[in-house]
C-alpha positions as a LaTeX table, in Angstrom:
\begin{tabular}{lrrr}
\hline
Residue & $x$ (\AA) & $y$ (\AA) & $z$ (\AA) \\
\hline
Unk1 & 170.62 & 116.74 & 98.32 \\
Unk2 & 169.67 & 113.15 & 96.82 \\
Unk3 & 168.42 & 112.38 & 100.05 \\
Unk4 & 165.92 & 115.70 & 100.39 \\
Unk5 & 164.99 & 114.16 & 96.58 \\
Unk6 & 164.50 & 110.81 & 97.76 \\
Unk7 & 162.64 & 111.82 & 100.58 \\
Unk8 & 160.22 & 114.22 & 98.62 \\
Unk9 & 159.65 & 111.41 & 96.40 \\
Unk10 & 158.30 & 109.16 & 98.88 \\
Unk11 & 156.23 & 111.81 & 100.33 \\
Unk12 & 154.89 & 112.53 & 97.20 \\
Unk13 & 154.15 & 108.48 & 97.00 \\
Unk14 & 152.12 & 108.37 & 100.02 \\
Unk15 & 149.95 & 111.15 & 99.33 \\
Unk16 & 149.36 & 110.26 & 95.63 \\
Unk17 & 148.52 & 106.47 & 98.09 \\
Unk18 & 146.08 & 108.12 & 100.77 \\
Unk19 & 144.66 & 110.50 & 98.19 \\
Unk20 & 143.70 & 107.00 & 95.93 \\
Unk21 & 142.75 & 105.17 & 98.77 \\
Unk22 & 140.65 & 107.66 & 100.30 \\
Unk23 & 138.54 & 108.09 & 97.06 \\
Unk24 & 137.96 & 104.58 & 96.54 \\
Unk25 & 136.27 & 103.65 & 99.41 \\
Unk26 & 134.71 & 106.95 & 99.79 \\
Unk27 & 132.54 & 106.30 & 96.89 \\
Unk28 & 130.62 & 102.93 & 99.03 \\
Unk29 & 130.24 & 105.40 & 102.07 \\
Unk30 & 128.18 & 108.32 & 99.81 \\
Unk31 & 125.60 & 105.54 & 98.99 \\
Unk32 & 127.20 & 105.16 & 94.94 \\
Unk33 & 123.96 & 102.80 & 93.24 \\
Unk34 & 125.91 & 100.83 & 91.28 \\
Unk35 & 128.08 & 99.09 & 94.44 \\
Unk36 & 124.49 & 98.73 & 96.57 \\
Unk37 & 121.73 & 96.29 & 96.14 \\
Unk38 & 118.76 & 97.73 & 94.80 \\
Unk39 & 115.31 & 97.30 & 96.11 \\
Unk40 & 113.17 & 96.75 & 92.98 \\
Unk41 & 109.44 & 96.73 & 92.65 \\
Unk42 & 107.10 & 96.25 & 90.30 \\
Unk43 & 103.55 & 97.77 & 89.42 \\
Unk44 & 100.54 & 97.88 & 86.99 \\
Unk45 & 98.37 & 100.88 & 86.31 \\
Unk46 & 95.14 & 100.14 & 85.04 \\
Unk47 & 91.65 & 100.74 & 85.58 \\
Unk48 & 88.36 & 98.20 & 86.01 \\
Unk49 & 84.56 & 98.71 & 86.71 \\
Unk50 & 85.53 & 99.41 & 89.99 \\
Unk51 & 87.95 & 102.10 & 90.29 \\
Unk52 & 91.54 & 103.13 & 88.97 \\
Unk53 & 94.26 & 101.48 & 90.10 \\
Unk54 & 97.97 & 100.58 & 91.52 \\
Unk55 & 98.19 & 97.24 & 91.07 \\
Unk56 & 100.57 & 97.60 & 94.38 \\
Unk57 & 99.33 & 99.39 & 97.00 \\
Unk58 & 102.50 & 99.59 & 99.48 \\
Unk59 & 106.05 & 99.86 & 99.20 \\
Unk60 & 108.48 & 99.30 & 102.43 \\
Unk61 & 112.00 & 100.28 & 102.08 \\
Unk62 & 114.78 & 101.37 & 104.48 \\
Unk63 & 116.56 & 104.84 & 104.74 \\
Unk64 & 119.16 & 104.81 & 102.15 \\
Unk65 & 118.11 & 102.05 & 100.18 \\
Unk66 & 118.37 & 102.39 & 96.32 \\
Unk67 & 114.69 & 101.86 & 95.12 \\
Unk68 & 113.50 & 100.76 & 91.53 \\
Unk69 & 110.38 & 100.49 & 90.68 \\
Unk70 & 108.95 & 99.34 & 87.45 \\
Unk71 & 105.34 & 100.62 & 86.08 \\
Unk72 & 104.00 & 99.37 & 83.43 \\
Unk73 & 100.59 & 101.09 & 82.07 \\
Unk74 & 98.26 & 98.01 & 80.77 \\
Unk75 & 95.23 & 100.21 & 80.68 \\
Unk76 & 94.11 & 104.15 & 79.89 \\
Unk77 & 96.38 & 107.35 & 80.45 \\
Unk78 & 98.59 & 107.27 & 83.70 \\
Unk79 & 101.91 & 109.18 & 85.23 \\
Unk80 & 103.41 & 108.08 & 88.29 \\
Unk81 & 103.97 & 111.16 & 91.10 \\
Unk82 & 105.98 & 110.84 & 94.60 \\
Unk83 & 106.01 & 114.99 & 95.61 \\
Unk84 & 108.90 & 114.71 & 98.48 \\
Unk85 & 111.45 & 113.15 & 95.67 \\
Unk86 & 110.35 & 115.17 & 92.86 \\
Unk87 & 109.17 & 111.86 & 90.66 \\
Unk88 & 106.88 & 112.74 & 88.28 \\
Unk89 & 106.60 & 110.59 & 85.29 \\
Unk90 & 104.23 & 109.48 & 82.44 \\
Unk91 & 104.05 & 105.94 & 82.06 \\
Unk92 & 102.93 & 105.38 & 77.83 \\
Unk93 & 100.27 & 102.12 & 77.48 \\
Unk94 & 102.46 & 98.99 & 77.02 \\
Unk95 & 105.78 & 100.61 & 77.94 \\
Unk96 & 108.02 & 99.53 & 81.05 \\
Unk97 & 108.91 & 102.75 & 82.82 \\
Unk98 & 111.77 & 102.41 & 85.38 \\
Unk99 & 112.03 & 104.69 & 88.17 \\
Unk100 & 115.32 & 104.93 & 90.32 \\
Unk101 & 116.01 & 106.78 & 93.28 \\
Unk102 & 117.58 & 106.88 & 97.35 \\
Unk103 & 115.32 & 106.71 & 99.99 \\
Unk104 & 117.03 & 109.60 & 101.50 \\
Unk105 & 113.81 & 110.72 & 103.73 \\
Unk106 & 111.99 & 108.55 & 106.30 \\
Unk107 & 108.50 & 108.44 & 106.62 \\
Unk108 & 105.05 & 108.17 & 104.71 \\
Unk109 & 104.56 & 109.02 & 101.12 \\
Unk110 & 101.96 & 108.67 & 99.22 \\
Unk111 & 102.35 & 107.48 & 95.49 \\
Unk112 & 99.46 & 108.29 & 93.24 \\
Unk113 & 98.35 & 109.37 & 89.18 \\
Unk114 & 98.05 & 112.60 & 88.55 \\
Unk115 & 95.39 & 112.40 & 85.91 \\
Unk116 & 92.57 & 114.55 & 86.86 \\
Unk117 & 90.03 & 112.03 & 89.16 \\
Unk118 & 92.32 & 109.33 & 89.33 \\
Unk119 & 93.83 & 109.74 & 92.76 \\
Unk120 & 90.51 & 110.66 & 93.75 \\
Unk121 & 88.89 & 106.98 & 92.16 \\
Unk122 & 91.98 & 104.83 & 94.43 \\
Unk123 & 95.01 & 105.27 & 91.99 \\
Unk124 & 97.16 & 105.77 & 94.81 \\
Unk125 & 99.60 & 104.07 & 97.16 \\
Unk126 & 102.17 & 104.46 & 100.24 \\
Unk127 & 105.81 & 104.71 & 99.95 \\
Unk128 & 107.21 & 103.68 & 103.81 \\
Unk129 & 111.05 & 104.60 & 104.34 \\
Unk130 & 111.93 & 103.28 & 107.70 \\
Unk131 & 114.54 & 104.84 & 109.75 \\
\hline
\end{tabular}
């Protein structure tokens, strides 16, 4: 009988160990931000004599990279807007707004203001996620 005990206590042991073990590495496979570099960025919106602007026009990433990118409005009303990651966010004059996401979808997005005429007057970028 103390054996069976014995016995079930080690058992018990290594599962409590694989169960542990599984779950902490498990947490670098799923892509968790804060144990990943993140690919930051930074950006003005504005607008001059000649149009309204991004003050970055492209951003190149990989799939799975963790993206920030950091708007800051220095002139008018603006919001930043990527559709295929549901971003859509108002960036107040003056204010830093920080933007986080995975680039869980390759391909060509465009970036732009949603402001009526904006997108239309340049405001308006491309997000690349390479495969």
């Amino acid at each position: 009988m103390n054996k069976f005990i014995i016995a079930l206590g080690i058992l018990a042991i290594a599962l409590i160990g694989i169960f542990w073990f599984n779950n902490s590495t498990g947490d670098a496979v799923k892509g968790d931000i804060s144990n990943t570099p993140v690919k930051e960025f930074v950006i003005e919106s504005f607008y001059d004599n000649t149009g309204i602007w991004f003050s970055l026009k492209e951003i190149s990433v990989n799939k799975g990279d963790n993206v920030r990118i950091k708007i800051t409005n220095i002139k008018g009303t603006h919001d930043f807007v990527i559709d295929e990651y549901g971003i859509k966010k108002m960036t107040p004059l003056n204010e830093e707004v920080i933007i986080e996401f995975t680039a869980d979808k390759t391909g060509e997005f465009i970036y732009y203001c949603s402001i009526p005429g904006h997108r239309q007057k340049g405001q308006w970028g491309t997000l690349k996620v390479i495969g």
